[in-house]
C-alpha positions in Angstrom: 99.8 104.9 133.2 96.9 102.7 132.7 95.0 103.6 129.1 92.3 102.5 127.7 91.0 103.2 123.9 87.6 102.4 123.1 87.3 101.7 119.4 90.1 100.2 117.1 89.7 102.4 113.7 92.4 104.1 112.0 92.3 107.0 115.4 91.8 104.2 118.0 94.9 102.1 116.8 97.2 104.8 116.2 96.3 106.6 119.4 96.5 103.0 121.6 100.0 102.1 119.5 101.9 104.9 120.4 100.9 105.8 123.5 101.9 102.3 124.4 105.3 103.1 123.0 106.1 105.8 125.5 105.6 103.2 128.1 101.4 103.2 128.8 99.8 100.0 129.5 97.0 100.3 126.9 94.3 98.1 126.2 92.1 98.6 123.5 88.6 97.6 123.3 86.4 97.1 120.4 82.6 95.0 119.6 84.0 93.2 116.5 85.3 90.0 117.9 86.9 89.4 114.3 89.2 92.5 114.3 90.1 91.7 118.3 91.2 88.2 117.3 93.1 89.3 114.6 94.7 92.4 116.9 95.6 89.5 119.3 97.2 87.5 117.0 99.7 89.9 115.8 97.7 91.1 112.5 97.5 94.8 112.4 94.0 95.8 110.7 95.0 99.1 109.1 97.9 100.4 106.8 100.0 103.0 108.2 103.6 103.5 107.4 105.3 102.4 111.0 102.3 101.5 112.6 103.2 97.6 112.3 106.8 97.5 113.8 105.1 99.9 116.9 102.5 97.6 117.5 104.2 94.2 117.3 107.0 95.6 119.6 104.6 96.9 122.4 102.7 93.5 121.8 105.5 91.7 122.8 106.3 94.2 125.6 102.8 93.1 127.2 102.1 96.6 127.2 99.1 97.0 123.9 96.1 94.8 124.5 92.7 94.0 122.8 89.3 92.8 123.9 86.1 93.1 123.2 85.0 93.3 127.1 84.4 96.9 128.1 84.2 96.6 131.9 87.2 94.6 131.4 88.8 97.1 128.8 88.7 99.7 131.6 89.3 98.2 134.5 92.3 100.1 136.7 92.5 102.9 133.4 93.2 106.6 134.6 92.0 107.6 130.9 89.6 106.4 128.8 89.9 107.3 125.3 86.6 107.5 123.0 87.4 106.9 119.8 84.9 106.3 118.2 83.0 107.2 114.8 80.9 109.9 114.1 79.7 109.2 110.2 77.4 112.2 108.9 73.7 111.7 108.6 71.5 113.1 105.9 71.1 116.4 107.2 75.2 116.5 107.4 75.1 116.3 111.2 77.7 114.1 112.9 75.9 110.8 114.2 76.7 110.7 117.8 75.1 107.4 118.1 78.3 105.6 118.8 79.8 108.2 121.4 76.5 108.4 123.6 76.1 104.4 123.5 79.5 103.6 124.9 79.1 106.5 127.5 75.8 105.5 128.7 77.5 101.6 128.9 80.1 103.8 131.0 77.8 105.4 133.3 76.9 101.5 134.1 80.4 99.9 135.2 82.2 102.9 136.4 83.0 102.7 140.3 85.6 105.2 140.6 87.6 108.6 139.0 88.2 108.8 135.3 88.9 110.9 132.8 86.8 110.0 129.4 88.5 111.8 126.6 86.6 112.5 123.2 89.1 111.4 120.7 86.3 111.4 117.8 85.8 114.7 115.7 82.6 115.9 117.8 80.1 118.7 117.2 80.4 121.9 120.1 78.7 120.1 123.3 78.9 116.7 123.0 81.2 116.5 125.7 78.3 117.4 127.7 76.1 115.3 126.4 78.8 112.4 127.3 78.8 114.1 130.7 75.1 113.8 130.6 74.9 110.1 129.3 77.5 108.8 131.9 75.7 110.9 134.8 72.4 109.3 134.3 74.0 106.0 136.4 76.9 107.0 137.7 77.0 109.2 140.4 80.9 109.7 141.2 83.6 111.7 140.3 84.6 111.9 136.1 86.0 114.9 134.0 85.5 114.4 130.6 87.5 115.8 128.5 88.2 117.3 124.5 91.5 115.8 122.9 90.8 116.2 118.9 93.5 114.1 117.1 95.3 115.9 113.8 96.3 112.7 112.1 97.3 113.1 108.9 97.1 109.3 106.2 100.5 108.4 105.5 102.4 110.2 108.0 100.4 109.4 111.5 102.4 107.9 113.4 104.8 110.5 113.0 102.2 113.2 113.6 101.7 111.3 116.7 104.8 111.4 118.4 106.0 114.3 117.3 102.5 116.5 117.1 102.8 120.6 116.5 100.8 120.7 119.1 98.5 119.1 121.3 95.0 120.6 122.1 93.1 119.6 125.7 90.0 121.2 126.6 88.6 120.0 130.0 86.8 122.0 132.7 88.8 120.9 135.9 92.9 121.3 136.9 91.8 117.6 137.9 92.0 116.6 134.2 94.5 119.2 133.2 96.8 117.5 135.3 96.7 113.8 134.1 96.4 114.8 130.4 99.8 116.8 130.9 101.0 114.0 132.6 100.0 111.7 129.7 101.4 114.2 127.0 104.3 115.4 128.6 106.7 112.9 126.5 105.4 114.1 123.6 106.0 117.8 123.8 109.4 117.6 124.9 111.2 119.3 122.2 109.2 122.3 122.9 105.7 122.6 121.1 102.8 123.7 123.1 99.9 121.9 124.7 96.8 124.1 124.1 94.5 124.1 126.9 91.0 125.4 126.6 87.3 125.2 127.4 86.0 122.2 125.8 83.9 124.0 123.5 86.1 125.5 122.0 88.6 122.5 121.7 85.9 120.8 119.9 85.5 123.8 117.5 89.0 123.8 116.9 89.2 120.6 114.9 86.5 121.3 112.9 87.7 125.0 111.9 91.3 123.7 111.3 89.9 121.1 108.7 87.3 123.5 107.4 90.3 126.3 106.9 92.2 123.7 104.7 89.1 122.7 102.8 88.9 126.6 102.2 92.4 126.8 101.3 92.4 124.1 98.6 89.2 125.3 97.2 90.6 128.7 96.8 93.5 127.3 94.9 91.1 125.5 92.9 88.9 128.7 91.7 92.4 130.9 90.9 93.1 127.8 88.7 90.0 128.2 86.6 91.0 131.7 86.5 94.5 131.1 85.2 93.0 129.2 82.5 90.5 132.0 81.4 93.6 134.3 81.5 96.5 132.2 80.5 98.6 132.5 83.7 100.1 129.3 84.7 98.6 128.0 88.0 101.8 126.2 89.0 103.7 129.6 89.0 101.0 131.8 90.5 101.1 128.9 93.4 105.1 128.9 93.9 104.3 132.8 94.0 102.1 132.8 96.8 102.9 129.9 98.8 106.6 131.8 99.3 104.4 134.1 101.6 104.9 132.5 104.7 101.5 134.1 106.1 100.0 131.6 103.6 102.6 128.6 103.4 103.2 125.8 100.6 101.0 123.2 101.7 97.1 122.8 100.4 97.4 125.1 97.4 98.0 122.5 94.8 94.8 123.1 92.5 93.0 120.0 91.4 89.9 117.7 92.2 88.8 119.6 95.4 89.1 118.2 98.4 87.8 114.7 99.6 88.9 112.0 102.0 87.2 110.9 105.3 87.6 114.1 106.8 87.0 117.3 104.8 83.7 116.7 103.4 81.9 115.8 106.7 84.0 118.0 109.0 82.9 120.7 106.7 79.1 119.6 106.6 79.4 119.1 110.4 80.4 122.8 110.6 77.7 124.3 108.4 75.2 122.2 110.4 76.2 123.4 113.6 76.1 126.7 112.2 72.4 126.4 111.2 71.7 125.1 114.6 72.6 128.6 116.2 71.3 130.7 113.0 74.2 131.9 111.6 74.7 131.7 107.9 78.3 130.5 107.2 78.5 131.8 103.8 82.0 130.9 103.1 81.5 127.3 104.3 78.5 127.1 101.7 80.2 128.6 98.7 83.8 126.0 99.5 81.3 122.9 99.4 79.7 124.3 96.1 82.5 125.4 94.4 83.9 122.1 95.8 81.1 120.0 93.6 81.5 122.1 90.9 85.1 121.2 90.7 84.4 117.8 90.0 82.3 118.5 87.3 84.6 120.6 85.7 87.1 118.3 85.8 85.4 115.2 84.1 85.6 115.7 80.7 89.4 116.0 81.0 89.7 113.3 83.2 87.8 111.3 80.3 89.8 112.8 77.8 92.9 111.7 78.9 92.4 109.0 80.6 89.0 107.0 79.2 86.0 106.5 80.8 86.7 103.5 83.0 89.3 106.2 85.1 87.0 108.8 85.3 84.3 106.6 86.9 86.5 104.9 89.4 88.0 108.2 89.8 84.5 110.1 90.2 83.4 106.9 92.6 86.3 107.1 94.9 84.9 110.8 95.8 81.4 109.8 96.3 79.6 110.9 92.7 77.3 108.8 91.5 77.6 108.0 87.7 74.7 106.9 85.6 76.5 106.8 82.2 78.2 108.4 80.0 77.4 111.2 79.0 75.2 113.7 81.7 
């Protein structure tokens, strides 16, 4: 099948790499002529364990391309893949800027059926207001559809081939069909693919990521309780993480949660919850216990390990530090 990804990030290049390796002829397309050129020459622009010997193979294979021509980037693709990035504004909204720009280029050069796929973490109904964007000049037949990625740093390509499961909302069997068709390779040992209404697959991501950030943060305040009562954290973890309602992963206490994802997925989340005037009080109270945590933690990160650790460490999560002493 003929693919192609719109964006090259850490999403983009992962998504376009392996579904190149299951045989797709995959071009993807990007506006910074720098990273196409080095893409094209065989330099792989991200740091993913696996990613390199994937790409350079389906490179050589003629079947993983790069340009920075859109109209060209498409041309002959069944699906076009959006993925793009949605970096949170002030208000902790998700900037759609990026999305709606490439869709409305869309609506321009289209000529015949597509499906666009949302790759990006999106807010509830922006694959409407894709819809909408690409309507305004192009008056065929498109689905567009809701494919959230669950790529985890480290261990992506992995989570790629071999995903727990894979989550489609789209509106029309149309699209149902040539996503399965797309996915069927990688769902062969037997995990599902989820299809929905694509509202509610673009709820999905953000409430999976939210859940975690809950998790962790929950971890984090039984911590500070284990302290005020001497029980050791580490066993009270092992404890409850046997309970395989609850599971081992995402309860080690610590910093709180950071990353790319968490903090704006969970903004995102809280904002759209605002929108529709509901208070999502245990949203609120994870990001503020989540800022607390830092806090908590400095002095012992400067205890132990000086102050020039603590502010790279404090840095790296997005916490200004003036001096010393606050």
């Amino acid at each position: 099948m003929k693919i192609a990804v719109v964006g090259t990030g850490y999403v983009g290049l992962v998504t376009g790499t392996c579904f190149a390796e299951t045989g797709n002829n995959v071009t993807c397309i990007d506006i910074d002529k720098n990273k196409i050129e080095k893409l094209n020459n065989g330099q792989v622009t991200i740091y993913e364990p696996g990613l390199e010997k994937l790409f350079l193979r389906n490179q050589r294979e003629e079947r993983l391309h790069f340009t920075t021509n859109l109209a060209e980037g498409i041309k002959d693709a069944r699906i076009i893949f959006l993925a793009l990035p949605t970096p949170p504004g002030e208000d902790g909204s998700a900037d759609l800027k990026y999305i709606l720009g490439v869709a409305n280029d869309l609506g321009k050069i289209l000529d015949d059926y597509k499906v666009i796929v949302d790759k990006s973490t999106v807010p509830v109904g922006t694959a409407e207001k894709v819809h909408a964007a690409i309507s305004k000049n192009f008056k065929g037949e498109f689905d567009v559809v809701s494919n959230p990625e669950f790529l985890r740093e480290g261990v992506a390509v992995d989570d790629f081939m071999k995903p727990d499961r894979v989550v489609i909302g789209a509106s029309s069997e149309r699209a149902k069909k040539v996503m399965g068709e797309l996915y069927g390779p990688f769902v062969r040992s037997g995990n599902p693919i989820l299809y929905m209404d694509l509202r509610s697959a673009e709820l999905t991501k953000y409430a999976a990521n939210s859940f975690l950030a809950t998790k962790i943060t929950f971890m984090n305040e039984v911590a500070q309780l284990c302290e005020r009562l001497g029980a050791d954290v580490d066993m009270v973890r092992r404890g409850i993480g046997s309970d395989d309602r609850i599971g081992k992963r995402f309860l080690f206490p610590g910093i709180g949660y950071g990353g790319s994802c968490f903090p704006k997925d969970v903004q995102a989340l809280v904002k759209s919850s605002t929108e529709v005037a509901y208070e999502f009080k245990i949203l609120n109270a994870v990001m503020d216990v989540n800022e607390k945590m830092k806090l908590h933690l400095m002095p012992k990160i400067n205890k132990y390990f000086g102050w020039r650790y603590q502010r790279k460490a404090f840095c790296s999560l997005g916490i200004g530090i003036q001096t010393k002493h606050r």
